[in-house]
C-alpha positions as CSV (number, residue, x, y, z in Angstrom):
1,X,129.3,121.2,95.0
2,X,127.8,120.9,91.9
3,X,128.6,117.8,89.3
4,X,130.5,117.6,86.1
5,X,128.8,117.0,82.7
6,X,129.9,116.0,79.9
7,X,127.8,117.3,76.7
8,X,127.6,115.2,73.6
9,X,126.0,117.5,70.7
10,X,126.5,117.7,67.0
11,X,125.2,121.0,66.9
12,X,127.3,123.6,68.0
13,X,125.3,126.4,69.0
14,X,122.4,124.2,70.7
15,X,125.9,122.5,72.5
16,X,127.3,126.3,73.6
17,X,123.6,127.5,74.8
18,X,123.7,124.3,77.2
19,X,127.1,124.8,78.3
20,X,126.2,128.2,79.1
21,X,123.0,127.4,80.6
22,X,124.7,124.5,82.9
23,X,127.5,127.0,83.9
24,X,125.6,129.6,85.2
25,X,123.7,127.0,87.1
26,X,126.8,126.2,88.6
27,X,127.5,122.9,86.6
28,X,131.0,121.9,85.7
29,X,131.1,121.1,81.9
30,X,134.2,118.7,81.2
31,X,133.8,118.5,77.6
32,X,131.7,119.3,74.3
33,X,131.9,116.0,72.0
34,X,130.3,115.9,68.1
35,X,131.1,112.0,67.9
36,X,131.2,109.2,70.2
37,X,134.7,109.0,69.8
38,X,135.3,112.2,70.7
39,X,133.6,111.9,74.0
40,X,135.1,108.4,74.6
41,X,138.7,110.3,74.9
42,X,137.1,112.8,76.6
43,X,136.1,110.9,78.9
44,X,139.3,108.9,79.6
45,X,140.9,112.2,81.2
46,X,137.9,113.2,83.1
47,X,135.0,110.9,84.4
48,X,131.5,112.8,84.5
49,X,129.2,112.6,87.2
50,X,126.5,113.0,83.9
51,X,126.1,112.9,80.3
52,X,123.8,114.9,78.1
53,X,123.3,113.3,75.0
54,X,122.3,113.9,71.6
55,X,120.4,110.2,69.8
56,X,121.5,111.6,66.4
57,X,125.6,112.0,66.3
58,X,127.9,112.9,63.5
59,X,129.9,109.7,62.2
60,X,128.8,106.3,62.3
61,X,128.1,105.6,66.1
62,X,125.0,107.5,67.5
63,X,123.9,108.3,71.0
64,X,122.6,104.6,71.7
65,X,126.1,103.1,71.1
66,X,127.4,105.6,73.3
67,X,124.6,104.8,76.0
68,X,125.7,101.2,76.0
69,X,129.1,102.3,77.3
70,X,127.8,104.7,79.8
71,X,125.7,101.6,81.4
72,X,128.5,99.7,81.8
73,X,130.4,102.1,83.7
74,X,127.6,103.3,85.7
75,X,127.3,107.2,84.6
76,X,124.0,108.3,84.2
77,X,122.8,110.7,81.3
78,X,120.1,112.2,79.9
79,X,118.7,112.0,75.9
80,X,118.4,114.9,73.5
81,X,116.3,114.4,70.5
82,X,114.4,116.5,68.4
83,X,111.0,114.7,68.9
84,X,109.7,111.9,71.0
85,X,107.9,109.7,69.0
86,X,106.7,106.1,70.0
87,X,109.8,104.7,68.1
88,X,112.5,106.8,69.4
89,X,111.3,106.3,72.7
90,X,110.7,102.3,72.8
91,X,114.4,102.8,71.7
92,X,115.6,104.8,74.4
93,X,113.8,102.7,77.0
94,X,116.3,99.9,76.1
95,X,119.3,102.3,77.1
96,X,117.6,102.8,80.2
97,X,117.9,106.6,80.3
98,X,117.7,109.1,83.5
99,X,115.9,111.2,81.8
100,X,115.1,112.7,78.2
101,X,114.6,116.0,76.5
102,X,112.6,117.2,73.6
103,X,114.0,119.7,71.3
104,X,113.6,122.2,71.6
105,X,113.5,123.0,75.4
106,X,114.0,126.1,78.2
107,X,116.6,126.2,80.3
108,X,114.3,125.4,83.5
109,X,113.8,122.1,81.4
110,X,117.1,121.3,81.2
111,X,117.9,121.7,84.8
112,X,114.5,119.9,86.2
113,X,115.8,116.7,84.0
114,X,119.8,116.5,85.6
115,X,117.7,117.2,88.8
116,X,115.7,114.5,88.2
117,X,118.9,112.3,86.4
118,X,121.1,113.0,89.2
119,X,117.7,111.7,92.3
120,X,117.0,108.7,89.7
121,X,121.2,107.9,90.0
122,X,121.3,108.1,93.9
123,X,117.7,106.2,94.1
124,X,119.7,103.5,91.9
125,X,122.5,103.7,94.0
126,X,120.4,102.9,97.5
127,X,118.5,100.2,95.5
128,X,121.4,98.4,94.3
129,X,122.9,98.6,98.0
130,X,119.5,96.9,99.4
131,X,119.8,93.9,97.2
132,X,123.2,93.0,97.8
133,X,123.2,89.7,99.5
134,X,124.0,91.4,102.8
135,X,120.7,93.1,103.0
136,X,118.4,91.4,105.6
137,X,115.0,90.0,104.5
138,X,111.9,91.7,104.8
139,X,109.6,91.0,108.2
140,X,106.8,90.4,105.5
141,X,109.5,87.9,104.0
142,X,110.7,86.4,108.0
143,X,106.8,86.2,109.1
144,X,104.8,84.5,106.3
145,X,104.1,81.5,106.2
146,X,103.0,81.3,102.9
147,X,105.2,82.3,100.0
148,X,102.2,82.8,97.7
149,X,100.6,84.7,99.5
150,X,102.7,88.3,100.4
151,X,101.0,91.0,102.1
152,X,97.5,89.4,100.7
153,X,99.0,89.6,97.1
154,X,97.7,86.1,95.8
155,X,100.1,84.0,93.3
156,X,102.7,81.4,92.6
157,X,104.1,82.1,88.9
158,X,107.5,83.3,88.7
159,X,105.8,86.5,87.4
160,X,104.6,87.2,90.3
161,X,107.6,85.9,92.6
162,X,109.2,88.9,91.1
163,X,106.9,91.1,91.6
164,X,107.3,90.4,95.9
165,X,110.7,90.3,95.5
166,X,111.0,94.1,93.9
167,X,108.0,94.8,96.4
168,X,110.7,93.7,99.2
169,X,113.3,95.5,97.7
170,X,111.9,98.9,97.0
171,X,109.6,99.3,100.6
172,X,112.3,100.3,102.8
173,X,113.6,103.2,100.7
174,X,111.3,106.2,100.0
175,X,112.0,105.8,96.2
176,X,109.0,107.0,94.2
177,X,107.6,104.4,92.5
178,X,105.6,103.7,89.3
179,X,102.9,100.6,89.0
180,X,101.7,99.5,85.9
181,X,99.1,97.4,84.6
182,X,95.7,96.5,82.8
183,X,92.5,97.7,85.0
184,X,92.1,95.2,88.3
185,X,95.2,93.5,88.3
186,X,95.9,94.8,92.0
187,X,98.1,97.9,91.5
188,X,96.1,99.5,94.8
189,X,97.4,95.9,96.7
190,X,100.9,96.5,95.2
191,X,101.4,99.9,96.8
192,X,99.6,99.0,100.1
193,X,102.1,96.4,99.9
194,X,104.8,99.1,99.7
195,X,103.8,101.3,102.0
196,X,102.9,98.4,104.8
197,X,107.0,97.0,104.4
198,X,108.6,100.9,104.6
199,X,109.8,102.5,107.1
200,X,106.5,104.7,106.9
201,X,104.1,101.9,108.0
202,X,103.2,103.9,111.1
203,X,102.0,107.4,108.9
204,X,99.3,107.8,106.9
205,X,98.6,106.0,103.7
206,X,96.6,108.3,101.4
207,X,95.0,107.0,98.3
208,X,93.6,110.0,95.4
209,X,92.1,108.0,92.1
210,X,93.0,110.9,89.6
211,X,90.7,110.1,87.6
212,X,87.8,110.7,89.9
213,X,88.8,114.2,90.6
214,X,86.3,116.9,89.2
215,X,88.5,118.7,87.2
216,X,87.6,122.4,88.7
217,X,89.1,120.9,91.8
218,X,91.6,118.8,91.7
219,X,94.4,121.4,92.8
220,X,92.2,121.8,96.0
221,X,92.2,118.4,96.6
222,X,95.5,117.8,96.1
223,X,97.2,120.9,97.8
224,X,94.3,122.4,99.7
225,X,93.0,125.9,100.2
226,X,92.5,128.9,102.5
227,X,89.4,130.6,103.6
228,X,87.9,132.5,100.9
229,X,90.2,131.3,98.7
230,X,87.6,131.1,95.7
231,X,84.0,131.0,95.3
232,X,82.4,128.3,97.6
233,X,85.8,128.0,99.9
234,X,84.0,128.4,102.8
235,X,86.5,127.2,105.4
236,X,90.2,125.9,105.0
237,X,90.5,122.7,103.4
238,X,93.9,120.7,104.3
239,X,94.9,118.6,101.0
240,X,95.5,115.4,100.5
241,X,99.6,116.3,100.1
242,X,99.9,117.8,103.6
243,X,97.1,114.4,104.9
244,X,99.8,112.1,103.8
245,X,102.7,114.1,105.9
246,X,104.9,112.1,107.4
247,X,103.6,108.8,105.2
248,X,102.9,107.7,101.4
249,X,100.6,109.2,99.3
250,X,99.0,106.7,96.2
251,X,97.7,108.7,92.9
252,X,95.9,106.1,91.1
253,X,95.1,106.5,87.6
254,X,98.2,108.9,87.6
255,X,97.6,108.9,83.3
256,X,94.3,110.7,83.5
257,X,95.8,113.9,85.4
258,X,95.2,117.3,83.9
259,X,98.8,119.2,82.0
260,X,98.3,121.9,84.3
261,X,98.5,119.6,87.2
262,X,101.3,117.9,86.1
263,X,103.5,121.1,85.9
264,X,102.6,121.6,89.7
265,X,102.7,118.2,90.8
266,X,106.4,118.1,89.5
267,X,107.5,121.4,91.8
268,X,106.0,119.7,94.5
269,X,108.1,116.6,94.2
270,X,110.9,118.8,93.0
271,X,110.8,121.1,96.0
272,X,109.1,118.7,98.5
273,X,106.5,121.9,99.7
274,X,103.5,122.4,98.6
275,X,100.8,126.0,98.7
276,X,97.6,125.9,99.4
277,X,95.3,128.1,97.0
278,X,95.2,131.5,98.7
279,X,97.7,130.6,101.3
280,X,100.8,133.3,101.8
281,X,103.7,130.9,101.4
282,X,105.3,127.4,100.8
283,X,104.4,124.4,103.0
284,X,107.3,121.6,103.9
285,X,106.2,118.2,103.1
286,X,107.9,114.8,103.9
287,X,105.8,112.7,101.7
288,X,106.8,109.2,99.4
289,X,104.6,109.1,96.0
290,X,103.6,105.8,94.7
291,X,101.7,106.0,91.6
292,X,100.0,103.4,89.5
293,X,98.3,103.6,85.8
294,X,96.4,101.5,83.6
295,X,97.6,103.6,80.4
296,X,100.6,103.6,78.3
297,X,102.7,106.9,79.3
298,X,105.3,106.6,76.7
299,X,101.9,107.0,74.2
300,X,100.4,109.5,76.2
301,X,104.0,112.0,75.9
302,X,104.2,111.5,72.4
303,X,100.7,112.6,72.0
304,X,101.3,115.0,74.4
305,X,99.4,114.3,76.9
306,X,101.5,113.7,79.2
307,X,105.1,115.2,80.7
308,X,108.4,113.6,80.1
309,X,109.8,115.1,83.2
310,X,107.4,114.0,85.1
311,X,106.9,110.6,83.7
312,X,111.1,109.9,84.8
313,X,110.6,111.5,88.1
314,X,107.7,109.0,88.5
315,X,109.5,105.8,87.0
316,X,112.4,105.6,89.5
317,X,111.1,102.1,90.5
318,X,108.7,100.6,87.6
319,X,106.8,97.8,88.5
320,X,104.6,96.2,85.7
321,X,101.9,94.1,86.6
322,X,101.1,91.1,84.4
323,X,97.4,90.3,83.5
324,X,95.2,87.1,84.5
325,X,95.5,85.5,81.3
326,X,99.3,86.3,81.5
327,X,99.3,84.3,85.0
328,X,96.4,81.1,84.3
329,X,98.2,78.7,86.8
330,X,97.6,81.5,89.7
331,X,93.7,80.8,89.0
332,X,93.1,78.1,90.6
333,X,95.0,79.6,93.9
334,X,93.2,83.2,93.5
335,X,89.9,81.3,93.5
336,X,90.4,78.6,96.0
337,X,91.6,82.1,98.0
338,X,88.4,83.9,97.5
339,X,86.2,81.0,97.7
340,X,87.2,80.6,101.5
341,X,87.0,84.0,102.0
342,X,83.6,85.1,100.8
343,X,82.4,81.7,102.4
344,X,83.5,82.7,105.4
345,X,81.8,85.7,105.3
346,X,79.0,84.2,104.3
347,X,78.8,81.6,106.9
348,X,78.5,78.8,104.2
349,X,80.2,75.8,104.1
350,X,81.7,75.2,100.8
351,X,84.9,73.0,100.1
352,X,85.7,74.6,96.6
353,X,85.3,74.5,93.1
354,X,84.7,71.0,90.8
355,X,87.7,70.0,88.6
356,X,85.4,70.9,85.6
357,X,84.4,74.6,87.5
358,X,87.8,74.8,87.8
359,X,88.9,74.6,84.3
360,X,86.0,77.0,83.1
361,X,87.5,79.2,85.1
362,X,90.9,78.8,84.2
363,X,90.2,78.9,80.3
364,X,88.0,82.0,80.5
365,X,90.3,85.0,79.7
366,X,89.0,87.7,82.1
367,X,89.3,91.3,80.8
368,X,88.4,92.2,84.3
369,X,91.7,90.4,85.5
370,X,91.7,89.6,89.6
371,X,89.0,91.9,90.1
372,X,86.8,90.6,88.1
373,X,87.1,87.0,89.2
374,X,87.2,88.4,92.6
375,X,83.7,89.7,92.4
376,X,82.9,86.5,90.3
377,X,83.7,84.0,93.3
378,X,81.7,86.3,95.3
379,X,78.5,86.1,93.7
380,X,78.9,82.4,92.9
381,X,79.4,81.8,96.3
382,X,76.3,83.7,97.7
383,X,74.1,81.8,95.0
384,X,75.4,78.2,95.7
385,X,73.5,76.0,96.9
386,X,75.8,73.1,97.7
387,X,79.4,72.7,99.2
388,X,80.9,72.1,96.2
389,X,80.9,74.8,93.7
390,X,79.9,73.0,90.4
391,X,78.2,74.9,87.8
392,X,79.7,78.1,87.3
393,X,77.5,81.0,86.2
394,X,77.9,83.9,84.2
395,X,80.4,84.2,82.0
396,X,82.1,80.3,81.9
397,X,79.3,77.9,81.3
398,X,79.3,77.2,77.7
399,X,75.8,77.2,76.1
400,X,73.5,74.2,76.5
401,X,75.4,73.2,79.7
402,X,74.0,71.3,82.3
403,X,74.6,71.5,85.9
404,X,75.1,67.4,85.9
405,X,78.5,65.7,85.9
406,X,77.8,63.9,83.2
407,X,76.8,67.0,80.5
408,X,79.9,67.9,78.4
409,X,80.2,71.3,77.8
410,X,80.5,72.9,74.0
411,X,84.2,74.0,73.1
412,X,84.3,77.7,72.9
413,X,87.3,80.0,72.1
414,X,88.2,82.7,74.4
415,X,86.5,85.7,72.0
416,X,83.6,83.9,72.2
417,X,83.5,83.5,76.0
418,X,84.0,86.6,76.4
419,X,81.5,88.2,73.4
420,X,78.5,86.1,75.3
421,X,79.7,87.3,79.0
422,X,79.7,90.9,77.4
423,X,76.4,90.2,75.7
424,X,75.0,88.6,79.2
425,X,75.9,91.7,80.8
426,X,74.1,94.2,78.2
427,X,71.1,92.3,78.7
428,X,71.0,92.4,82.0
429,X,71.9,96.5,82.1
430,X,69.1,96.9,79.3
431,X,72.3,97.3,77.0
432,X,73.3,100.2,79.2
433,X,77.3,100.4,78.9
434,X,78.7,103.2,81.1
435,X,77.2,104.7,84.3
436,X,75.4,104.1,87.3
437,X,73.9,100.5,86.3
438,X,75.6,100.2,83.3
439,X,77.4,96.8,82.6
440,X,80.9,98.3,82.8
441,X,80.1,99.0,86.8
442,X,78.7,95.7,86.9
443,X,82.1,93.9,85.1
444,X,84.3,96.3,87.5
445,X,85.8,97.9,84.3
446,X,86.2,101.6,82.4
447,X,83.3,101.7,79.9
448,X,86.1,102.8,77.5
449,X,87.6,99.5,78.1
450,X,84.4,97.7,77.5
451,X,83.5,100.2,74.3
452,X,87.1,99.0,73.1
453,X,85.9,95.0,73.4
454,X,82.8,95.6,72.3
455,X,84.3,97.1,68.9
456,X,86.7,94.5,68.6
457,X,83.7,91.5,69.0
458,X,81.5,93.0,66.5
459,X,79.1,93.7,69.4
460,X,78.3,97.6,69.0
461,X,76.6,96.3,65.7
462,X,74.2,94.8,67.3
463,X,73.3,97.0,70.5
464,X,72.7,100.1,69.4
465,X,71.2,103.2,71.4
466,X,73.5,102.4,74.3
C-alpha cells in the first residue's frame, strides 16, 4: 500500500504536475495547501504519512515554520526550493529534512527522494527504538574495560563519549551511515568500529578510498565486469559491491566520486542489485554502506558537484568527527597510547613523555589531527635514546631549545608552530609538496590541504618551483 502525502505549494501548476506525478505512482495525495494554515487544517482531518514542501509560501509563515510543526509530530517531508544555495541549505539542515528537491526536477527525482524520505523515516524509527532505555548494551560496551578506549578509538572528552555512544547505537541496525571529518581524525576506525559491533561482524568488511580510483575504472571496480567486456577485460572481474555480499562495504573519500558514479551508485542502493559491465542482467546484493568524507557536501551540491539525493540517502546516520585541536585533553591519552604501543613494537623500554614533552605536544595544533601525532610518537620513539621521552623533535621544539631540563623554551603561537613544522618538512622534501617524497606524504595529509596552509602562512612566497 502506498502512503499519503500531503503537498504544500504556492504554485498551482508545479502543485497539479506533482499530484499527478504522485498519483500515477500510486501515492495517495490528501491535500494541496498554498499557506501553512491551509495545510495545518488539512491536516487536522487527515494525518500524512509525508509532506512535500515548498521553503517559499504565500502569507506570512513559510515552509520552515511549517517544518517545526511537522518535527514535533513526527511526519517526515521533503523541501522544494527553487535553488540550493549554501544559505538555504544551512537553513534547512536546522529543520532536519528527509530529503530535498531542486526546482526544477523530473518525476524520477521526485519519487527517488519520498523513496529515500520514506527509508530515512523507518531508519529513524529503528534508531529511536535502539536507544530506548530498554535496549541492551553493546558487547563492546559489557567487555571493555576501558571506557576510553572503544574498539581502539582512543579518547576521554565528552566529544568523543558521544561519538561511542552513537557508534553503539547505530552498529546493530544496517542503517547507512555518513562519517565526517578533517583528514586523519579516524573516520576508517569509526566504521571498523561499526561494522565490528553489527550484526555483520562475521562478513566481509570492504574498504574502496574513492579517491584513489583511476577514473576510467572506477565502475569496474566498484560493480565489476565480464569477459571481454572492454578493451583490456581479459577475464571476469568480481567488484568490490558483490566482495562485500553479505557484509559492509566502506567508500572513503565518498566527496571525490565522479557525477556519473553517483547516479549509479544511488540505483544500487535504491535497488540493492548491482550489473557488472557486459553482464546480461541485475545482481542481488545484501550489502550495508558506510561512507566517510573529509569535504563539505552541502558545498560540493550547491556547486554542483555533488547529488542531493544521494547526499540524504547517505546521511541517514551522520557522525561528525571533531579535530585534535577540538579534543587537546585526549593528547596526552592518544600519546601515552601510542608511546606503549610503538615501544612495544620496538622492544624499547620507554615510560613516557616528560611533563614539558607533554605540553609541546598538547599546545601544537596538528593539521594532521590523530594521524599525524600517530606517526609523530612513532618516529620519536624509534629515535629515543632514553626511557623517558624528553625532547620532542620535529614540529614542537621551539627554536634555540635544548634537550636539558633546565632550557626554557621560546613562546610560540600555534601559526608559527606550525609555519616552521611545514617549513622543516619542505626542506627536508627539497621543497617538494605533493607526490611520492613530497612533504604532504611525509605529514600524512592531501597536498591540497597542505597547498591550503601553506597559502594561509605566507609560505608559497617563499618556496617557489615546488
Amino acid at each position: 500500500m502506498m502512503h499519503s502525502i500531503l503537498i504544500v505549494e504556492d504554485e498551482l501548476v508545479v502543485a497539479g504536475d506533482i499530484r499527478q506525478s504522485l498519483e500515477a505512482a500510486g501515492y495517495h495525495v490528501v491535500g494541496v495547501a498554498r499557506t501553512v494554515l491551509r495545510a495545518l487544517e488539512i491536516m487536522e482531518r487527515c494525518r500524512p504519512d509525508m509532506v512535500v514542501l515548498d521553503i517559499f509560501l504565500k502569507g506570512d509563515q513559510t515552509g520552515i515554520d511549517l517544518a517545526a510543526i511537522l518535527n514535533e509530530r513526527n511526519i517526515p517531508f521533503v523541501y522544494l526550493s527553487a535553488n540550493a544555495d549554501e544559505q538555504i541549505l544551512a537553513a534547512a539542515r536546522v529543520t532536519r529534512p528527509f530529503g530535498f528537491l531542486v526546482k526544477p526536477f523530473r518525476e524520477k527525482d521526485l519519487l527517488v527522494t519520498l523513496d529515500i524520505a520514506w527509508y530515512r523515516n523507518q531508519c529513524n524509527e529503528a534508531i529511536d527504538a535502539a536507544g530506548k532505555n530498554g535496549r541492551p548494551p553493546s558487547a563492546a560496551a559489557l567487555t571493555s574495560p576501558d571506557k576510553n578506549n572503544f574498539q581502539g578509538i582512543i579518547g576521554q572528552t565528552p566529544a568523543m563519549q558521544e561519538i561511542f555512544e552513537q557508534i553503539d547505537v547505530v552498529a546493530p541496525l544496517d542503517t547507512s551511515v555518513l562519517i565526517m571529518g578533517e583528514s586523519g581524525t579516524g573516520k576508517e576506525g569509526v566504521a571498523t568500529a561499526v561494522h565490528r559491533l553489527s550484526n555483520r561482524a562475521n562478513g566481509p568488511f570492504v574498504k574502496v578510498n574513492s579517491a584513489a580510483l583511476p577514473a576510467n575504472l572506477v565502475e569496474s571496480e566498484l560493480f565489476g565486469h565480464e569477459k571481454g567486456a572492454f578493451t583490456g577485460a581479459l577475464e571476469r572481474r568480481i567488484g568490490k559491491f558483490e566482495q562485500a555480499h553479505g557484509g559492509t562495504l566502506f567508500l572513503d573519500e565518498i566527496g571525490e566520486m565522479p557525477m556519473e558514479t553517483q547516479v549509479r551508485l544511488l540505483r544500487v542502493l535504491q535497488e540493492k542489485e548491482i550489473e557488472r559491465i557486459g553482464g546480461k542482467g541485475p545482481i542481488k546484493i545484501d550489502v550495508r554502506i558506510i561512507a566517510a568524507t573529509n569535504r563539505n557536501l552541502e558545498k560540493a551540491i550547491a556547486l554542483g558537484r555533488f547529488r542531493l539525493d544521494l547526499y540524504y540517502r547517505l546521511n541517514v546516520f551522520p557522525v561528525t568527527l571533531p579535530s585534535l585541536r577540538e579534543r587537546k585533553s585526549d593528547i596526552p591519552l592518544l600519546a601515552t597510547h601510542f608511546c606503549k604501543y610503538y615501544a612495544q613494537k620496538a622492544g624499547k623500554l620507554i615510560t613516557g613523555f616528560s611533563a614539558r614533552a607533554m605540553n609541546q605536544l598538547v599546545e601544537y595544533p596538528w593539521p594532521g589531527n590523530v594521524r599525524e601525532l600517530q606517526h609523530f610518537v612513532e618516529r620519536t620513539v624509534l629515535l629515543s635514546q632514553s626511557a623517558v621521552l624528553d625532547a620532542v623533535p620535529g614540529p614542537c621544539r621551539p627554536e634555540g631549545a635544548t634537550t636539558t631540563a633546565s632550557a626554557e623554551p621560546a613562546v610560540k603561537t600555534f601559526a608559527e608552530m606550525e609555519r616552521d613544522y611545514i617549513l622543516a618538512m619542505l626542506r627536508r622534501c627539497n621543497n617538494r609538496v605533493a607526490g611520492p617524497g613530497g612533504a604532504a606524504e611525509l605529514m600524512d595529509i592531501p597536498p591540497s590541504t597542505l597547498n591550503s596552509r601553506m597559502k594561509k602562512l605566507g609560505i608559497a612566497k617563499v618556496f617557489r618551483g615546488y
